[in-house]
C-alpha positions in Angstrom: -38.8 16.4 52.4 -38.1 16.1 56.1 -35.9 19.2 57.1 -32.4 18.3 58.6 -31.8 18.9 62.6 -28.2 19.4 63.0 -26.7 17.7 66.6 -25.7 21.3 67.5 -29.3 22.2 67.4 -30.4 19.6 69.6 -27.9 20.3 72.1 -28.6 23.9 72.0 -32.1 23.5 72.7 -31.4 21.2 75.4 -28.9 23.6 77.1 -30.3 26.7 76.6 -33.3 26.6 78.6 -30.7 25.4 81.7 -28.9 28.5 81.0 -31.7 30.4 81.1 -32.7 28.6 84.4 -29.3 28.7 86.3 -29.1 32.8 85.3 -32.9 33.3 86.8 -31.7 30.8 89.9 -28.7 33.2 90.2 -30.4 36.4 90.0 -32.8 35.5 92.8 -30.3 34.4 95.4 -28.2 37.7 95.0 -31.7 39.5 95.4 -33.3 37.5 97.6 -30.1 38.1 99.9 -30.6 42.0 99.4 -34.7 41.4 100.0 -34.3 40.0 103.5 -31.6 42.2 104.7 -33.0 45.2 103.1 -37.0 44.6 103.0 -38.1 41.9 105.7 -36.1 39.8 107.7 -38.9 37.5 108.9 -38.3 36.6 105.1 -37.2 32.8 104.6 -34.3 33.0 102.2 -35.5 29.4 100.2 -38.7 30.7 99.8 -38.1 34.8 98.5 -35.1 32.8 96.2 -38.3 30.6 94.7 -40.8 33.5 94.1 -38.0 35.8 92.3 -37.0 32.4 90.2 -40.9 32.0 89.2 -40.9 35.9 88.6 -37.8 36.2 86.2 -39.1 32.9 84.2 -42.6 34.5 83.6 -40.4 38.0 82.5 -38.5 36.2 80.4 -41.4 34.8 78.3 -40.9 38.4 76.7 -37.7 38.5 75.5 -37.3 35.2 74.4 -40.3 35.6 72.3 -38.7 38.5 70.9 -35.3 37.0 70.1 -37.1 33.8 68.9 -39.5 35.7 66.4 -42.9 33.7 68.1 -46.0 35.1 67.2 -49.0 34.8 69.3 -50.0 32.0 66.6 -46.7 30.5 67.6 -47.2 31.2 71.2 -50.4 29.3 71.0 -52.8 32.1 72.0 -56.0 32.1 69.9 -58.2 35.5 69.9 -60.3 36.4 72.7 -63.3 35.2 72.6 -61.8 31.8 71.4 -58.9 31.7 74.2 -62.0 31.8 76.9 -64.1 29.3 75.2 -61.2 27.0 75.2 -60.4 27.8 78.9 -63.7 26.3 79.9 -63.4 23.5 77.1 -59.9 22.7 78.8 -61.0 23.1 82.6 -64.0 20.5 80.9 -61.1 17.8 79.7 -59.3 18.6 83.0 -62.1 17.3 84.9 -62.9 14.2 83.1 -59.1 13.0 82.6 -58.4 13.2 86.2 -61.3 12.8 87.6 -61.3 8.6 87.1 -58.1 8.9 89.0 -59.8 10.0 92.2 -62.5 7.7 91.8 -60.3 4.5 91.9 -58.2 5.9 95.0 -60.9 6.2 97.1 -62.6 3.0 96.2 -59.5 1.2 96.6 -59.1 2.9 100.0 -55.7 5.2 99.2 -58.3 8.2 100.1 -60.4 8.0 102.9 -62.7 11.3 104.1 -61.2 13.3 106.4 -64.1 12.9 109.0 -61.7 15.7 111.4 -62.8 18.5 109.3 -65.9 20.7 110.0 -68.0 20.4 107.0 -70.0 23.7 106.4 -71.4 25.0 102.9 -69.3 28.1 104.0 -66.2 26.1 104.1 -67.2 23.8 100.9 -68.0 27.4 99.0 -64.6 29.1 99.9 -62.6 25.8 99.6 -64.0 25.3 96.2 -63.5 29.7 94.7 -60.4 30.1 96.2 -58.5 26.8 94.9 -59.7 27.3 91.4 -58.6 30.6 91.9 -55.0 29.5 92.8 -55.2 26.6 90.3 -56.0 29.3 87.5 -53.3 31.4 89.1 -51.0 28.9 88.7 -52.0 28.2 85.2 -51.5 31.4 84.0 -47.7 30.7 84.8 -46.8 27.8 83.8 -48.3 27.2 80.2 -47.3 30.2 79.1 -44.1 29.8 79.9 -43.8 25.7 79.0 -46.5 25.2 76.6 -45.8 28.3 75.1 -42.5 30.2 74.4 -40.7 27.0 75.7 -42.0 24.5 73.4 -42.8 26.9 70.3 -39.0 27.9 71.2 -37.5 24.0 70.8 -40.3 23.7 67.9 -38.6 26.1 65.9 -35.4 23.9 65.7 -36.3 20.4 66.3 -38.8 17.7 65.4 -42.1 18.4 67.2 -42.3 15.3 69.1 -38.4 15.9 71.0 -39.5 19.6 71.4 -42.6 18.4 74.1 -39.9 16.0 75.4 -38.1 18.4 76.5 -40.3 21.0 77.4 -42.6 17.9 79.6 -38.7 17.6 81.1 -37.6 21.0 81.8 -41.7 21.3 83.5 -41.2 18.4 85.8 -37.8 19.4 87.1 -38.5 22.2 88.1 -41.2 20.6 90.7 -38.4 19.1 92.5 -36.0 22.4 92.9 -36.1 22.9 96.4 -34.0 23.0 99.6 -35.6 22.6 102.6 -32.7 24.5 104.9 -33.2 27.5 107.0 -30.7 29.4 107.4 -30.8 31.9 110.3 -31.0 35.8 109.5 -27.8 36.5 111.1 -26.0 33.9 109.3 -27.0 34.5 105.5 -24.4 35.9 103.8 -24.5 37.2 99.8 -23.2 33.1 98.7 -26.2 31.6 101.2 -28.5 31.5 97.9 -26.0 29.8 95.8 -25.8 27.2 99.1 -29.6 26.7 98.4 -29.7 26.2 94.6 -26.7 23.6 95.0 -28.7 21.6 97.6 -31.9 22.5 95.2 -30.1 20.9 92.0 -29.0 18.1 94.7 -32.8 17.0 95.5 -33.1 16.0 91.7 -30.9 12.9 92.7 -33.1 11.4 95.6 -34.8 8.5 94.1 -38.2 9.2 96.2 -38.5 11.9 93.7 -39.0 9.6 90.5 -42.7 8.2 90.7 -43.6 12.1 90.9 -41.3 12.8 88.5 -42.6 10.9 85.8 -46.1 11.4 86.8 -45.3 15.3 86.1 -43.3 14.2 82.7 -46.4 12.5 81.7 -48.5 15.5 82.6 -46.1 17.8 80.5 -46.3 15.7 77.5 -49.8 15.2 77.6 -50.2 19.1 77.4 -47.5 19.5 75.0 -49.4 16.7 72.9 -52.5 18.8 73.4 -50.6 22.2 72.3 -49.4 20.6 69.3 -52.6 18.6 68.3 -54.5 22.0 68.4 -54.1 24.8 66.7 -53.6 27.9 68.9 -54.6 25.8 71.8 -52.6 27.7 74.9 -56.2 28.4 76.0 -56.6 24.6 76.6 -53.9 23.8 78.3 -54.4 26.6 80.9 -57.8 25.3 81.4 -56.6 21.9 81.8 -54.0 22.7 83.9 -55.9 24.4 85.7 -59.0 22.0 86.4 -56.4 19.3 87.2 -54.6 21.5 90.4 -58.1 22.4 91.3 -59.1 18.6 91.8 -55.8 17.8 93.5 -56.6 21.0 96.5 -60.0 20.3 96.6 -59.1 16.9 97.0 -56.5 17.2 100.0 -59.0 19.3 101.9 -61.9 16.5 102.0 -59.9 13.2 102.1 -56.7 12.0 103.9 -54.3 9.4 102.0 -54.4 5.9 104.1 -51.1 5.3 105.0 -52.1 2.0 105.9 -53.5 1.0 102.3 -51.9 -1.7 100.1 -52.3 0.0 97.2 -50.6 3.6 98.9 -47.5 3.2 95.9 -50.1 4.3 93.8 -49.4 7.8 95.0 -46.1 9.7 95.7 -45.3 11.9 99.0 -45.3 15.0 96.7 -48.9 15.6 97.1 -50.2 12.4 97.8 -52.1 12.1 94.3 -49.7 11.7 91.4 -47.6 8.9 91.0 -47.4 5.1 89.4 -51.3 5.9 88.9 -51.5 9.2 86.8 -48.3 8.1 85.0 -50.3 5.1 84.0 -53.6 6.3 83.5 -52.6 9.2 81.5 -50.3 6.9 79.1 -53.3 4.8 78.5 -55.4 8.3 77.4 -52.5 9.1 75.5 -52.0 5.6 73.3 -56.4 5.9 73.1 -56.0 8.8 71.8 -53.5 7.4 68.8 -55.6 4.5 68.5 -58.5 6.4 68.0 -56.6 8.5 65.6 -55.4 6.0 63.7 -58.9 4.1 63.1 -60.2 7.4 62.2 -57.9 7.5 59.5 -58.2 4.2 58.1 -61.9 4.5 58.0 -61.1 8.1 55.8 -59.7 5.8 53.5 
């Protein structure tokens, strides 16, 4: 018998994690006023206000676990030695689920070499550590935080499928939360924050935005299919994750996007790599997926 999921409990769990946001955004414009006054005014406001907010989401992985009742089970994190297994196994499906994606750009002339860069094993050797390092870096973030206490979170009191919904949601919003406006030292004032978050909040309405947008929703729900699919699987999604920013840096250092190309709607001015493309393409791994699934089954019978 199907449990019952009372409207209340879909709203909450749609709300709550804005709550949770707009008290983090809120907390790093009062400190990130306080920082630059007190600690460095060279300091852009927009971007101290960004790091605090990425900083008070990671803490807050903690006490929400802790008020939710998630176990590392829940969390998705498997032991050791199987958690770094999966992070190469996930770094592994990373490579060959974007990796077609990059192919048809260039042969379709949306990514041409960047012949104005100095090409040196040096440079291909540092290029290549550093952005997986970053990539990982950024990893280590962002599942946690959406693949894990997030979605185990909305799991706990709604059907799996509208808990990665939501969670894909919340993780491709938060791309777009950003103002671009300096403000000058001697103008900030303790309310110049909340000025930035409204005008952050306000970029989720430009409608250049949405081609990224739902290439990052698809991302999201691909990984939240993958968390879900896989028992104690956070290790996979980090890896994933991580092989997937990896390609993307590498990727703007040796080619240039041809502004000129007919097929340039592929990609999106967010990085100039996702877009009507990866949306696509990872719908179509996705449904394969399903399929695959499904005849798997059948032949079981």
């Amino acid at each position: 018998m199907k449990p019952a999921y009372p409207a209340r409990n879909i709203l909450y769990s749609i709300f709550c994690p804005l709550l949770v946001l707009l008290v983090a955004i809120s907390l790093a414009c009062v400190g990130g006023y306080f920082i630059v006054h007190g600690i460095n005014e060279q300091l852009q406001l927009r971007k101290v206000i960004s790091k605090l907010t990425q900083l008070l989401l990671v803490l807050s992985i903690f006490p929400a676990a802790f008020y939710l009742k998630l176990s590392k089970e829940d969390l998705g994190v498997a032991v050791k030695a199987v958690f770094l297994k999966q992070l190469f196994q996930g770094f592994g499906l990373g490579f060959i689920t974007l990796l077609p994606v990059f192919i048809l750009l260039y042969v379709l002339g949306v990514d041409v070499i960047n012949e104005a860069q100095l090409w040196t094993w040096g440079f291909l050797f540092n290029k290549l550590i550093i952005a997986v390092l970053l990539a990982l870096l950024i990893s280590l973030i962002e599942e946690p935080l959406f693949r894990g206490v997030l979605l185990a979170g909305l799991n706990k009191k709604l059907p799996v499928i509208l808990a990665i919904l939501i969670s894909a949601f919340y993780y491709a919003v938060l791309h777009f939360l950003d103002s671009k406006t300096l403000i000058p030292v001697e103008q900030l004032t303790i309310f110049s924050g909340f000025q930035l978050m409204s005008e952050a909040f306000a970029n989720l309405l430009r409608p250049e935005i949405i081609p990224a947008f739902f290439a990052l929703l698809m991302v999201g729900l691909f990984l939240g299919l993958l968390r879900t699919r896989v028992k104690s699987s956070l290790g996979l999604c980090i890896g994933c994750h991580t092989c997937w920013v990896w390609q993307i840096k590498v990727s703007k250092s040796l080619f240039k996007t041809n502004l000129d190309s007919e097929y340039l709607y592929l990609v999106s001015r967010y990085d100039g790599v996702i877009g009507h493309l990866v949306t696509v393409w990872l719908l179509l791994v996705v449904a394969g997926y399903f399929v695959y699934q499904r005849l798997r089954v059948a032949r079981s019978v």
